[in-house]
C-alpha positions as CSV (number, residue, x, y, z in Angstrom):
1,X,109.6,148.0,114.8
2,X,113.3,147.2,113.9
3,X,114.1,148.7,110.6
4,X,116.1,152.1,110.7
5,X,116.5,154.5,107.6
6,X,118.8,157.3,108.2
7,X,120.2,159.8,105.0
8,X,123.2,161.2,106.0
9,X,124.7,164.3,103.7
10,X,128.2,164.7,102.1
11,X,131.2,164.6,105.1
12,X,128.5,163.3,107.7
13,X,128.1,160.4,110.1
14,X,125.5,158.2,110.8
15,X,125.5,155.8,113.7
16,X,122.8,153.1,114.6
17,X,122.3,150.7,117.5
18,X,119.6,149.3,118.7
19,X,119.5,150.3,122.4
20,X,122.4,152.1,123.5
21,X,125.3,153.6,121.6
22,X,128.6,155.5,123.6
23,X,130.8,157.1,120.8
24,X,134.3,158.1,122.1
25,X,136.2,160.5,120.2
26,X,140.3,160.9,120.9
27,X,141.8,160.0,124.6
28,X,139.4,159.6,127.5
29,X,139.4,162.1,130.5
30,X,141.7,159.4,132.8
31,X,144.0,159.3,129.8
32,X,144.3,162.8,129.4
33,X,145.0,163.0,133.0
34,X,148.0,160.5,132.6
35,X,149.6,162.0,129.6
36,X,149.4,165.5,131.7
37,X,151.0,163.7,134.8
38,X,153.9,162.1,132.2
39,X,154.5,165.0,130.7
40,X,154.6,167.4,134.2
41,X,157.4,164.7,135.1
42,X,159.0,165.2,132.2
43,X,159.3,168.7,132.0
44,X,160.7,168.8,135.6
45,X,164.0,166.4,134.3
46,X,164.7,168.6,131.4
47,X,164.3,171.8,134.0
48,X,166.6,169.7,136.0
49,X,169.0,169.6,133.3
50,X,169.1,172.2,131.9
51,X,170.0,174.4,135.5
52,X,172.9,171.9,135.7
53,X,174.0,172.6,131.9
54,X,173.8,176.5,132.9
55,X,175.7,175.9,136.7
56,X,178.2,174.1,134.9
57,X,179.1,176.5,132.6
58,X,178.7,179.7,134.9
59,X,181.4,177.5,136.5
60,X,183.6,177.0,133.7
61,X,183.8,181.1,133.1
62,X,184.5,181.3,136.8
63,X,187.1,179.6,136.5
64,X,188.7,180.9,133.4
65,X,188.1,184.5,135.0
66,X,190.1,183.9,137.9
67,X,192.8,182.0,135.8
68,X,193.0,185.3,133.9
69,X,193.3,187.8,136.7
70,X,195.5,185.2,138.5
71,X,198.2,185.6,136.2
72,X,201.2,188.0,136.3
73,X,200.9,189.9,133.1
74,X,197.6,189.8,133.5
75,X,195.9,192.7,131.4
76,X,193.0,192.7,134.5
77,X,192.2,194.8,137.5
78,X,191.1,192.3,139.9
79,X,189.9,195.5,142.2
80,X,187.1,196.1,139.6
81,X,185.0,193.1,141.5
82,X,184.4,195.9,144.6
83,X,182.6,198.1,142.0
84,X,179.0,197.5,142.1
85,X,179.0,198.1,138.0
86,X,181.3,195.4,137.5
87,X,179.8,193.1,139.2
88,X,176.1,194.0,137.0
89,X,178.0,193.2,133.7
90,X,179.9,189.9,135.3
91,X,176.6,189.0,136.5
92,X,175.2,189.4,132.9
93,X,178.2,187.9,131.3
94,X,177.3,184.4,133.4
95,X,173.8,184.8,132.3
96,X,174.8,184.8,128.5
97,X,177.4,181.9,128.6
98,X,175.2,179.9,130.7
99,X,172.7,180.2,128.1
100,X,174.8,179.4,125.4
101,X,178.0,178.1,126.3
102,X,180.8,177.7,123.5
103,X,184.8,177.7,123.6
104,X,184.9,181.2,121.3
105,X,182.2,183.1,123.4
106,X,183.9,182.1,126.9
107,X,187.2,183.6,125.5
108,X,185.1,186.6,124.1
109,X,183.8,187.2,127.7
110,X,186.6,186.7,129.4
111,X,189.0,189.0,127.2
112,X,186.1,191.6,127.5
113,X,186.0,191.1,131.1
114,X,189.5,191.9,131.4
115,X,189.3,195.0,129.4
116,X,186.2,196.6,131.2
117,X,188.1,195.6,134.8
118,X,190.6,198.4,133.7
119,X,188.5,200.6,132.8
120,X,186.9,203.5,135.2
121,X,183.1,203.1,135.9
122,X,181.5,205.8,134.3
123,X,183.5,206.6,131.4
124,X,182.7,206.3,127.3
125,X,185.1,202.8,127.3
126,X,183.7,201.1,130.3
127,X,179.9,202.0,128.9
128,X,180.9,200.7,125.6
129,X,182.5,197.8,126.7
130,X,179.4,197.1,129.0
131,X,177.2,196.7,126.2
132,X,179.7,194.7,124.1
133,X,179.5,192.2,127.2
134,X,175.7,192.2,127.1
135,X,175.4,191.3,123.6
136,X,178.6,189.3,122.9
137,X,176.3,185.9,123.3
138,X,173.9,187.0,120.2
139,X,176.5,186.9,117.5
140,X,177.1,184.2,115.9
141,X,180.6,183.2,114.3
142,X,179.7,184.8,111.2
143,X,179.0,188.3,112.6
144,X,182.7,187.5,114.5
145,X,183.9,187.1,111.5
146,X,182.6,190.3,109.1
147,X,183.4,192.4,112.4
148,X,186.6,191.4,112.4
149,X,187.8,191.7,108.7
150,X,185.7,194.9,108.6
151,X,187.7,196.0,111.1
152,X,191.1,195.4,110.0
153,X,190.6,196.6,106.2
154,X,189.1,200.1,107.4
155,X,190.5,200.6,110.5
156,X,193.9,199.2,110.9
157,X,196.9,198.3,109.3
158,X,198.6,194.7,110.3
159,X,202.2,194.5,111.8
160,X,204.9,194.3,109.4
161,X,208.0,196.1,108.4
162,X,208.4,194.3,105.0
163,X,205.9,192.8,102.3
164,X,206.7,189.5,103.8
165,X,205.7,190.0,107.0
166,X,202.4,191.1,105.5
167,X,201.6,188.4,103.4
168,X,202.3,186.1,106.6
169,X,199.9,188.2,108.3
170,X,197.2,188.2,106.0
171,X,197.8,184.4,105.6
172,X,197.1,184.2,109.2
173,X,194.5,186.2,109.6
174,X,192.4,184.6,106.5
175,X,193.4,181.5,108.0
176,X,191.0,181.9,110.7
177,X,188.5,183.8,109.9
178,X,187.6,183.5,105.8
179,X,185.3,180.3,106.3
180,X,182.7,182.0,108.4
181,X,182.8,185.3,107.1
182,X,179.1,185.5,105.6
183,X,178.6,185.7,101.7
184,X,175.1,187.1,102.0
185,X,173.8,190.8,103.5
186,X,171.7,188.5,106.4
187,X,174.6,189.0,108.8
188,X,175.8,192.4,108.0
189,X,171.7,193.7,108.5
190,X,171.5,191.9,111.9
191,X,174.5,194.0,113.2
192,X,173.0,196.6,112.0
193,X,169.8,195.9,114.1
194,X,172.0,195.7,117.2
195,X,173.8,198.3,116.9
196,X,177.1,197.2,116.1
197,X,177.4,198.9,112.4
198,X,175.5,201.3,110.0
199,X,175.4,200.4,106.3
200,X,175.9,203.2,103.7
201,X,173.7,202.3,101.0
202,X,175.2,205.7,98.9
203,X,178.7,204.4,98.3
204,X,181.5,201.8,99.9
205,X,185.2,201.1,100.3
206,X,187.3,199.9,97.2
207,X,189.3,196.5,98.7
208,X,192.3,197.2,96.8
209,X,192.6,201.0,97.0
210,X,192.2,200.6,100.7
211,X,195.3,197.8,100.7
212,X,197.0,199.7,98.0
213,X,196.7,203.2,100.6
214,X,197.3,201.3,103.5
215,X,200.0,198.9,102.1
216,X,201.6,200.3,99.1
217,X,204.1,201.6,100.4
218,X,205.5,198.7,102.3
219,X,205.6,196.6,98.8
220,X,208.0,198.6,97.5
221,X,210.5,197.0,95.0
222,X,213.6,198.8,96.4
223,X,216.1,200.7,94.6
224,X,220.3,200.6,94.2
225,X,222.8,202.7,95.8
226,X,223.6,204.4,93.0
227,X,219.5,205.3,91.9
228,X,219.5,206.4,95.4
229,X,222.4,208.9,95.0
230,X,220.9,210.1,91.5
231,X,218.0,210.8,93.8
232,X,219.7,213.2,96.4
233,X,220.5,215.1,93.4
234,X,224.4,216.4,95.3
235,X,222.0,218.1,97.9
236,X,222.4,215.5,100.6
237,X,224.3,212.2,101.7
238,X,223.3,208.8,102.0
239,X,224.5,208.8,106.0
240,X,222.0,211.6,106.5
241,X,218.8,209.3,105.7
242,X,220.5,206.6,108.6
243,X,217.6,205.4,110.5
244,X,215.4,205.4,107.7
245,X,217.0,203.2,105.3
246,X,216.5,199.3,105.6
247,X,217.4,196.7,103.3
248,X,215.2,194.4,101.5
249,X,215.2,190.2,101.3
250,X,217.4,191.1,97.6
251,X,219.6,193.6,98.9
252,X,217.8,196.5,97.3
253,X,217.1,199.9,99.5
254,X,214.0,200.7,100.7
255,X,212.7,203.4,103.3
256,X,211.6,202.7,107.1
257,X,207.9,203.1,107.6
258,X,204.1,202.6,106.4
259,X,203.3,205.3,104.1
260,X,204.7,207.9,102.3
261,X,203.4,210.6,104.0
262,X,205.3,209.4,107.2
263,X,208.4,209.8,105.2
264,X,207.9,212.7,103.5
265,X,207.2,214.3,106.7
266,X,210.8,212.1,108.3
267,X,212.3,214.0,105.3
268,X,211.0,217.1,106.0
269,X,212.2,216.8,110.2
270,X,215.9,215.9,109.2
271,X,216.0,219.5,107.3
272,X,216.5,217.4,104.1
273,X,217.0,220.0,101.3
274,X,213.9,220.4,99.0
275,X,215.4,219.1,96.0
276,X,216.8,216.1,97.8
277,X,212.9,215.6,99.2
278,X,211.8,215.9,95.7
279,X,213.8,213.3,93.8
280,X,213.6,210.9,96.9
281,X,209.9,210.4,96.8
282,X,210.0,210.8,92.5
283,X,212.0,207.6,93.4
284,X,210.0,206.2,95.7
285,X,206.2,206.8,93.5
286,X,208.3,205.0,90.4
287,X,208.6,201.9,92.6
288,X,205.6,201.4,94.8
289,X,203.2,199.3,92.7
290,X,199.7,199.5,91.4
291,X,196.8,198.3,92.9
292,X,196.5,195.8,90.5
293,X,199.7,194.7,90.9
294,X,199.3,194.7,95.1
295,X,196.2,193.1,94.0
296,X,198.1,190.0,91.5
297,X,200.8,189.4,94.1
298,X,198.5,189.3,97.6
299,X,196.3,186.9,95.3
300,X,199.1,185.0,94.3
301,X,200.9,184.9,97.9
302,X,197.5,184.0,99.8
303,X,195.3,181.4,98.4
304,X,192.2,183.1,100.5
305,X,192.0,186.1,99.5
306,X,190.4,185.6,96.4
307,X,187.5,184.7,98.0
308,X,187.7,187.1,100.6
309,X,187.8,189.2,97.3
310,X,184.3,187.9,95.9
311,X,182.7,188.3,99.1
312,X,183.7,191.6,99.8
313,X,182.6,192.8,96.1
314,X,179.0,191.6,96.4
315,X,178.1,192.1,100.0
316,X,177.0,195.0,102.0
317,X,180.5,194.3,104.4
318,X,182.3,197.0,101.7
319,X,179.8,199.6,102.9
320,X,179.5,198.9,106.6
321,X,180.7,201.5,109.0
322,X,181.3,200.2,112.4
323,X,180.3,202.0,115.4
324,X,182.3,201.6,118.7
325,X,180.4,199.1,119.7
326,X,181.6,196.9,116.9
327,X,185.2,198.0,117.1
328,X,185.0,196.8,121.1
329,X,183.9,193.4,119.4
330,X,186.0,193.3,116.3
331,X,189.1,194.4,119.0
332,X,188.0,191.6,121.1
333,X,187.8,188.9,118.4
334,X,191.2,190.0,117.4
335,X,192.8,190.0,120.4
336,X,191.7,186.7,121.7
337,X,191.8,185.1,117.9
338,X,195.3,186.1,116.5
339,X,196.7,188.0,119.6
340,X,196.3,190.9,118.5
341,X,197.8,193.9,120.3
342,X,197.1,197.4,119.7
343,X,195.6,198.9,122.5
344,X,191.3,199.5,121.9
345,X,192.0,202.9,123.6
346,X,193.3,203.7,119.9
347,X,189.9,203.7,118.5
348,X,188.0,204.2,121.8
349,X,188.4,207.2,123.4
C-alpha cells in the first residue's frame, strides 16, 4: 500500500518518504566541531593582542614616570619606589592605563604619582591620593571636567591681581574644560557612587554670588587721588596706605588684594585711625560692582561662560560638595591641564 494521509495541526510539520527519511536541523556535529576549533584560534589572537596593547602601554607610563622623576625640578621623590606601598599603587596605576590607555589619563597618573611619591606612607594625603590613583581610570572626561570647575568655583580663587588677569584666566580655563563638562545629573550621580562628591539635594551654590564674593573685589572700578583723600577724612596720609595701593589699566587707584576683608584687616594692622578705616571702605563698597554687573561684564569678556552659566543653573554640579577624594582629582586635572599651582596640601591636610 502506497498512499499516505497524514493531518498535521497549526505550526506543525509533516514529513513523508517512502523508505527512509534523515532530517537535519542547524550544523552537524563535525561542523560544530570546526566552528569551535575556528573560534578557539581566534580567541587566542585577540588574547594575543590585547596583552601586547596592555605591555605597550604599561611601557609608555614607564617611561613617562621616569621622565618625570628624571627631571631637576622634578615635584617627585624617586625614594618612594623602596616603599612597599608605593610600589601597590604604581602596580595598580599600570593595571588601569593598560586597560585603558589615553593621553589625559597617563598624565593624570603620572602627576598623581608624583604627588603620592612625596607623601609619607601612612598619612591622611598619601591614603587619599592612593585611592585617587585606583580610580583615576573610571572617570571619564566629563567627570574631569565637573570636578574640575566644581572645584575652582567653590574652592578656589584663580591668580590675578587685576580684573584682566581674571577674565584671561577664566578664558583659559573655559577654554579647556566647558565642552565636556556634562549638561545632565548622569555624571554628577556617578561621582557620587564613587565617592568622589555628595549632592545636597536641600539647597546649592549661587554662580554669581560665589564670583561676585570671591571676585568682587578685584573688579573694582578705581577711584581719583582726590576721592581718595576725601576718604581719609584729614585722619591719615596717602603715603601711609604704600604697599597697598596699585594703579589700574586707566590710571585710577585701587587697593592690593582679593577681598575686602583682607583689607579691612591691612587697615586695621597699619593702626589706620577708625574714621580713616571707615570712609576707605564707604569708598571702596561704592565702587565694587553688583553681581549682575560681575555677571554682564564676565559674560561679555568670555564667550563660554554663558554656557557654563546654563549648565550650572540646571544641573546637580551647583549642589555638589566634593569630598577629598575629588579635590585630589579636581587638583590633579588642574595641575596637569592649565598648570595649575597651589599646593593640594591647602585643601588636604
Amino acid at each position: 500500500m502506497s498512499r499516505q494521509d497524514q493531518k498535521v495541526g497549526e505550526g506543525g510539520e509533516a514529513y513523508q518518504a517512502g523508505t527512509s527519511l534523515t532530517v537535519n536541523r542547524g550544523m552537524s556535529a563535525d561542523q560544530m566541531s570546526e566552528l569551535m576549533i575556528a573560534m578557539a584560534k581566534q580567541l587566542q589572537q585577540y588574547l594575543a593582542e590585547a596583552g601586547a596593547t596592555f605591555d605597550q602601554r604599561c611601557a609608555e607610563l614607564r617611561d613617562e614616570l621616569i621622565k618625570e622623576f628624571s627631571k631637576p625640578e622634578a615635584k617627585a621623590d624617586s625614594g618612594a619606589f623602596r616603599d612597599p606601598d608605593y610600589q601597590f599603587v604604581l602596580k595598580a596605576a599600570h593595571e588601569s592605563y593598560g586597560r585603558k590607555g589615553g593621553d589625559e589619563l597617563r598624565e593624570e597618573l603620572v602627576n598623581l604619582l608624583g604627588q603620592r611619591s612625596m607623601m609619607e606612607t601612612g598619612t591622611r594625603p598619601a591614603l587619599i591620593l592612593n585611592d585617587a590613583i585606583r580610580i583615576a581610570g573610571k572617570l571619564t572626561s566629563e567627570e574631569y571636567s565637573a570636578l574640575a570647575m566644581t572645584f575652582l568655583i567653590k574652592y578656589v580663587s584663580v591668580g590675578g591681581v587685576t580684573k584682566e588677569d581674571i577674565i584671561n584666566s577664566f578664558n583659559r580655563i573655559l577654554d579647556e574644560f566647558i565642552t565636556q563638562l556634562p549638561s545632565e545629573n548622569h555624571a554628577y550621580e556617578y561621582l557620587a557612587s564613587i565617592g568622589c562628591l555628595s549632592v545636597n539635594l536641600i539647597s546649592g551654590v549661587d554662580l554669581w554670588k560665589a564670583i561676585h564674593s570671591t571676585y568682587g573685589f578685584r573688579f573694582g572700578r578705581g577711584f581719583d587721588a582726590q576721592e581718595l583723600q576725601e576718604a581719609l577724612a584729614g585722619e591719615a596720609t596717602i603715603p601711609q596706605l604704600t604697599g597697598q595701593l596699585t594703579r589700574l589699566n586707566d590710571g585710577k587707584f585701587w587697593f592690593v588684594g582679593p577681598k575686602r576683608a583682607e583689607l579691612e584687616e591691612g587697615l586695621r594692622e597699619r593702626a589706620i585711625p577708625e574714621g580713616a578705616v571707615v570712609g576707605l571702605l564707604a569708598l571702596v563698597d561704592s565702587r565694587t560692582p553688583t553681581e549682575e554687573e560681575i555677571k554682564q561684564e564676565l559674560t561679555a569678556a568670555v564667550s563660554a561662560f554663558a554656557r557654563f552659566d546654563e549648565v550650572w543653573s540646571k544641573t546637580q554640579i551647583r549642589q555638589s560638595v566634593l569630598t577629598s577624594l575629588g579635590k585630589a582629582l579636581a587638583h590633579s586635572v588642574l595641575v596637569s591641564r592649565i598648570d595649575f599651582n597651589g599646593a593640594l596640601s591647602i585643601w588636604i591636610k
